[in-house]
N, C-alpha and C positions, 0 to 999 in steps of 0.2 A: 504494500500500500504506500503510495506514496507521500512524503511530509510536506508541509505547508510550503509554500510560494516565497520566492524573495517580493521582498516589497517593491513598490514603488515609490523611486524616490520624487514623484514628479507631487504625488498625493500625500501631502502629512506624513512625513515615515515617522515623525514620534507618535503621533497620534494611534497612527497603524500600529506600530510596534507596544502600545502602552494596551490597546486591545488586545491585542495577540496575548502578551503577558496576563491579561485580568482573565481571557480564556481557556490562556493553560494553567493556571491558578488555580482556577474554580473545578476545571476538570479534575488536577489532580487532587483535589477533595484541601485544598490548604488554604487558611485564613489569608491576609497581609501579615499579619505578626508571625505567623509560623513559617513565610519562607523568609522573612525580614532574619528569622533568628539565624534560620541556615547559611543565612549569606552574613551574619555579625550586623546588621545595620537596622534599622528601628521599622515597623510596622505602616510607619506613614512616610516611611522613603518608598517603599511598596506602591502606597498609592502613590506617590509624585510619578512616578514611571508611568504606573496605568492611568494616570490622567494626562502624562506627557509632559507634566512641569519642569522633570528632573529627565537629564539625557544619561541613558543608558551607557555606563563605561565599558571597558571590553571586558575587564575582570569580571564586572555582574554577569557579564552576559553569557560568560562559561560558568560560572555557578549556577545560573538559572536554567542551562541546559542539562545538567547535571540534575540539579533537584526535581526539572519538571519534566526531565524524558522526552527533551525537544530534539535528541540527536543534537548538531549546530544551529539551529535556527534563528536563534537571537544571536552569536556571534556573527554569521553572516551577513547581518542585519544590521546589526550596531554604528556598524559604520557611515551607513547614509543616513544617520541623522549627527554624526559625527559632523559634518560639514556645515562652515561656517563661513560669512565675513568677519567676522568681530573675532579680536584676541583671545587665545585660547581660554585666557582667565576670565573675562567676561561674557564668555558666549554664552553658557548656561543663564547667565540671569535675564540676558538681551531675549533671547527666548522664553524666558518665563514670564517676562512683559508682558508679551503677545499673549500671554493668556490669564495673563491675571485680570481680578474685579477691582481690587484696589493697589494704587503706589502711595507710600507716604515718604517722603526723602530729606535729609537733614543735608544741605551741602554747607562745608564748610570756605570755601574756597573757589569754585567754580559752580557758574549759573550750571542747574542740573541737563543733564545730555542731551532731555527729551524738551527742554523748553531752551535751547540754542538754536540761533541761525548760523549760515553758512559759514559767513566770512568770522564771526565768534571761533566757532567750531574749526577754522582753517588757522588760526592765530595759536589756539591751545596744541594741534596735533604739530605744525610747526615746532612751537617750542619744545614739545617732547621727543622732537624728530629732527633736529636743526640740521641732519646733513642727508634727510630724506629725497627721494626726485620727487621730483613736485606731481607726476604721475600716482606715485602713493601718497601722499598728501591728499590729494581728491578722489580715492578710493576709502580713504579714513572717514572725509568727508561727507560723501552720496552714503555710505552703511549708517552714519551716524543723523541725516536726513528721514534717511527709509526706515529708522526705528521713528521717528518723530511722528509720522506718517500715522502713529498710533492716538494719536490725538485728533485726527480727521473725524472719528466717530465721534458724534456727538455728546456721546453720555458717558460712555464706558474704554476705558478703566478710568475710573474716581483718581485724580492725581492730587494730593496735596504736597506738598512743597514749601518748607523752612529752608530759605536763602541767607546765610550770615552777611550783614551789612560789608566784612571783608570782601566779599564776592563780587559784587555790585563797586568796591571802589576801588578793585584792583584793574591799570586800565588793560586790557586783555585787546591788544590789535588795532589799539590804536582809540583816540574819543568820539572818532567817528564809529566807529567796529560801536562800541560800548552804546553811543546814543544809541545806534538802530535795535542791539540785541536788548535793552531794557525798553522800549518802546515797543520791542516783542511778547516782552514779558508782562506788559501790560495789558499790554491787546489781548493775550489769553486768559489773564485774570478780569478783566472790563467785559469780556462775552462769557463768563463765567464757565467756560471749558477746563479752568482748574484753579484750585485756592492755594493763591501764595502771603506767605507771611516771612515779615525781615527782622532778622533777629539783631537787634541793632546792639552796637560797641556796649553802651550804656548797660545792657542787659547784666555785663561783668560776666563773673565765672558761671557757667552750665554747666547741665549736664553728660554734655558729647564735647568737650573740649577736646577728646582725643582722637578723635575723626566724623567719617561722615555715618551717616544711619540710611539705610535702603528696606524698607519693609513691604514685601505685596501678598496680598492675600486671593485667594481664588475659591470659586463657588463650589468646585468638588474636589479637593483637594487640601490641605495643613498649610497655612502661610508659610512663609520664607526671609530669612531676613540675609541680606548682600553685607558681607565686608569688603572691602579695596583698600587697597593702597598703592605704592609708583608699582607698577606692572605685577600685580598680582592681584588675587581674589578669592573668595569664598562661597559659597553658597550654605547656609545653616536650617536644617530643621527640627533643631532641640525646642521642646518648647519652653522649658526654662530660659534658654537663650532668649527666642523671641521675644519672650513676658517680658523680658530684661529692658531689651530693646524699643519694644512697646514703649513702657512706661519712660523710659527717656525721651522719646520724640512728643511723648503726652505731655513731659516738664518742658519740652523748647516752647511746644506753642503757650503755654503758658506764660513764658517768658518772652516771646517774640511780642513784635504787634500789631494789630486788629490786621486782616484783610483789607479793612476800609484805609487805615493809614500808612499801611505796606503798599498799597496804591499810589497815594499821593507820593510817598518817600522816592518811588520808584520814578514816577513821571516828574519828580522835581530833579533828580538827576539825570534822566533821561535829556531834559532840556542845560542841564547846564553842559553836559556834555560834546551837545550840539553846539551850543551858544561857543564852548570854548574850541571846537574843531574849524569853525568858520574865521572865527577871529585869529 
């Protein structure tokens, strides 16, 4: 008899492959938590797979043939959803966007990915790349666009967004680059497509003083919360971690301020920035 199909990379292969897993699962008669144990990793890393939030490694993917009597099937597999634009360390969360119900993000330092424009977005990957061809520099740029892209819908994913006043007056590509990207950042908070709040100097010591906070939650699936730093990344689904995480981005907006005044803070630099690029 013959075994299951290579997927299609052309149709969803997480998705496909996160089914494939939820039906050889159930066939072979075992919870989330009971192949989680076989393979050392938690019961709702299980689901993140069969919902597709979490990309299948290649190490899972020989244990999970092993425990579910797929022959090779999920390692065969594994691999097209392995492919990416986005940096190895980042890929996993860029795609967990795409499916998440809610973002909530603490930047420290840089307006966040999904509410950058171009020439923003061409200033940052420059500086991180100072002796890159300018060919990859605009492949950094369209991948870092085409997640934006995720904001087109109207409603969903829910983005909120705590911007530290550092972020906003670091000039990133120049006063011109700055006025148009904060005049961006307005425009999507003024059509009310996502709530930003600016955590301004004044606010003194926080509670994420020691980096950024990335949390997204999804309808069938255990939240997730992102670490970063210079070239590297995480992806966490403890849920103590989260909790943790949570309640820190609950104490910034507490401390940041209103939506209503993080508006004005925002378009009152957005013009002086202009005022001073002209002059």
């Amino acid at each position: 008899m013959p075994g299951p199909r290579d997927l299609d990379p052309s149709s969803s292969p997480r998705a496909l492959l996160g089914a494939e897993l939820r039906h050889a699962r159930e066939k072979a008669g075992l919870s989330q938590e009971e192949v989680g144990q076989r393979l050392f990793v938690s019961g709702s890393f299980i689901g993140q797979l069969e919902a597709g939030t979490r990309r299948m490694q290649r190490e899972y993917a020989r244990l999970l043939d092993e425990v579910l009597g797929t022959g090779d099937f999920f390692q065969r597999n594994c691999g097209v959803t392995a492919k990416s634009r986005y940096p190895e360390h980042f890929a996993e969360a860029a795609e967990a966007e795409t499916l998440s119900s809610e973002i909530r993000e603490y930047a420290p330092l840089l307006i966040p990915g999904l509410l950058q424009t171009p020439a923003y977005t061409r200033a940052v990957c420059r500086a991180y790349r100072p002796t890159a061809p300018e060919e990859q520099i605009e492949e950094l740029v369209a991948a870092r666009m085409e997640r934006a892209q995720l904001l087109d819908d109207p409603t969903q994913p829910l983005l909120w967004a705590v911007v530290d006043e550092a972020a906003l007056r670091r000039v990133t590509g120049g006063r011109k680059v700055m006025a148009e990207a904060l005049r961006h950042l307005a425009d999507l908070a003024k059509r009310g497509r996502v709530i930003v709040q600016v955590l301004p100097f004044d606010a003194g010591a926080h509670a994420a003083m020691q980096g950024a906070i990335k949390l997204m939650d999804f309808e069938n699936a255990p939240p997730l919360v992102y670490f970063e730093g210079v070239g590297t990344g995480r992806l966490e689904d403890d849920p103590a971690t989260v909790k943790d995480q949570r309640f820190r981005y609950e104490l910034l907006t507490a401390c940041a301020l209103s939506p209503g005044d993080s508006l004005a803070l925002i378009e009152g630099m957005a013009q002086d920035y202009a005022h001073e690029a002209h002059t």
